[in-house]
Steps between C-alpha positions, in 0.01 A plus 500: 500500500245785480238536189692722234313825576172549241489704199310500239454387143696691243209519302156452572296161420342676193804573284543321259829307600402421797161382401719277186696347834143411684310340237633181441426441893150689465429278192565231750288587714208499274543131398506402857145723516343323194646169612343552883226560348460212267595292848142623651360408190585174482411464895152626386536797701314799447697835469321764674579893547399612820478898557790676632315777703397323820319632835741335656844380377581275739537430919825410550724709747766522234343539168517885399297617263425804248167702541260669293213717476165360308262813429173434449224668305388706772858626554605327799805302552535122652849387598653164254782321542675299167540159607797339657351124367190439279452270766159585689329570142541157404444317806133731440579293112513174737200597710298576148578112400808521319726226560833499296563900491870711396590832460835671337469877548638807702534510860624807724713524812607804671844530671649245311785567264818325407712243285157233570222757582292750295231730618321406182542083392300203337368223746368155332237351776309230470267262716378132483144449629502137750823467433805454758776754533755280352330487195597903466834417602544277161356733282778781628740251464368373135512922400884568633595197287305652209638819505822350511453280200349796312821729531695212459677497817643175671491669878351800629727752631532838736806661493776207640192297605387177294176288517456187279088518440503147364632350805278374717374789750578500863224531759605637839230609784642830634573395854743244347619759328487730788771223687739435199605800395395728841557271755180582671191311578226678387179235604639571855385854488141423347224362737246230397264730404748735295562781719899623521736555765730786396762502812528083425597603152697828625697186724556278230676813275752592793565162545616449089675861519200656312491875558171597626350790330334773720104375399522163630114406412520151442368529126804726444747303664410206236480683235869609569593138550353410193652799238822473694580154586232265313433667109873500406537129518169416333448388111862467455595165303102381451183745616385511850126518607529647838188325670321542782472835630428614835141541558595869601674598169203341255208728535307354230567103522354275674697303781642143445263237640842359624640759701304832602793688552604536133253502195436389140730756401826469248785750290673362248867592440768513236846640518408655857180692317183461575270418230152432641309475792244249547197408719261218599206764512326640783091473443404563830373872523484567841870352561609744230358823641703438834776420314488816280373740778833342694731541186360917490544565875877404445455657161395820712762475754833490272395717271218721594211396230265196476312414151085391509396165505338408178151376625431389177756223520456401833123459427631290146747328694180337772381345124840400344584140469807349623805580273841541420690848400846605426697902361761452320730801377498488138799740461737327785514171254546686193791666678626113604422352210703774320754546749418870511633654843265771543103462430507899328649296222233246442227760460425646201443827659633586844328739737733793525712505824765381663548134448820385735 
């Protein structure tokens, strides 16, 4: 059955009935906030607040973000970006010496809009100096169970879609994942040294029935395999870390000494949403520039625009010291952990807009 067409709110967020409605979930939200925080605390993290005007706001092909002029005192205007991720101002933290770092603050992402994305939204990141990626992966999972026990709920929920937090979490590498629920062997379409073969992957599709959309790059092709097939099944009964990325869809981790063709990359689900996205870091510079100068020339060539490399980081990033990082989306487990169906109601003030 098709979505009931959109329309909007009776009223708007700031009357005061509907704002009456809202707050019990928005006081929610706050005690998740303080109780995050008193998580990092007790980790002996330090919380940071990194800048959100940027040179650059990120270099990957599918992050859009908002610009903005900075005028100087001589009158003359530089191009900014707000941030899509705090993420290259504290790996500069990491390079400085810091070693236990998080942040909780604003992040912004253009052309995204709907029942789990806002243009405007909080992002909780945080990164373990010498530390392995797994150790990131228990601290998400140690957070979803807190913000569960803080609004009191036994299971997490979105929409018909349940997730018991306190069950223990499910760890599936993507091309497993790729072959239960897809049917398609993903590894076979990845040389050793983690190059893709698109028309091996385009095979595969036909083969299961998949339509094959009309831009049959190989990074689309899995990324329609993944929304389409994969995400609906995962986090559903216990959370899922989907491990192992392809080497080709983790731009800033480094690849698994086990296997070059996927990487020290992870996502972790719950009730089909993703919640976070996690890396084994990347501290080799040079490796990085390719990979972002790669990541704009597709950039350039789906949507017509490329973003600067932030020199600043890749020079930080030739000093930083092996560590661990993860983004989590703050307002995604308020929503599950309230079992609010549409992330406009778990902020206290939306961006105006359309919100379907």
């Amino acid at each position: 059955m098709p979505p009931a067409p959109y329309s909007p709110p009776a009223s708007p967020w700031w009357t005061p009935a509907v704002h009456a409605d809202r707050r019990p979930i928005l006081l929610a939200r706050n005690r998740v906030e303080a109780a995050m925080r008193g998580y990092f605390a007790e980790q002996d993290f330090l919380l940071v607040d990194p800048p959100a005007l940027q040179r650059s706001p990120g270099n990957e092909t599918h992050l859009h973000a908002f610009n903005a002029t900075m005028i100087g005192n001589d009158g003359l205007g530089q191009v900014m970006y707000l941030h899509t991720s705090p993420e290259f101002t504290m790996k500069k933290l990491l390079a400085a010496g810091e070693r236990r770092i998080a942040s909780l603050g604003h992040v912004w992402r253009n052309r995204e809009r709907g029942p789990l994305h806002h243009p405007e939204f909080t992002m909780v990141e945080w990164y373990r100096v010498e530390q392995a990626y797994e150790s990131v992966m228990d601290d998400c999972v140690a957070l979803l169970r807190l913000a569960a026990s803080i609004t009191g709920a036994s299971t997490l929920r979105f929409r018909d879609r349940e997730c018991d937090p306190f069950a223990e979490p499910e760890r599936l590498a993507v091309a497993e994942a790729f072959d239960r629920f897809a049917g398609i062997d993903l590894l076979a379409t990845i040389s050793a040294d983690g190059s893709t073969d698109s028309q091996t992957l385009v095979a595969q599709m036909r083969a299961t029935g998949l339509t094959i959309p009309q831009d049959t790059s190989w990074s689309y092709l899995f990324s329609r395999v993944l929304v389409e097939k994969v995400e609906p099944n995962l986090g559903l009964g216990c959370i899922t870390i989907l491990d192992e990325y392809p080497a080709a869809e983790a731009a800033l981790a480094r690849k698994s000494t086990r296997d070059g063709r996927v990487a020290e990359r992870f996502e972790v689900y719950a009730c089909g949403v993703e919640l976070a996205n996690g890396f084994g870091e990347l501290t080799d510079a040079g490796e990085q520039r390719r990979r972002f100068a790669a990541e704009m020339n597709e950039k350039q060539r789906l949507y017509g625009e490329r973003y600067p490399l932030d020199e600043d980081f890749l020079a930080a990033l030739a000093i930083m010291p092996a560590a661990s990082g993860i983004a989590m989306g703050f307002d995604r487990v308020v929503m599950l952990a309230t079992g609010a169906p549409k992330i406009d109601q778990v902020i206290w003030a939306p961006v105006a807009g359309d919100d379907r």
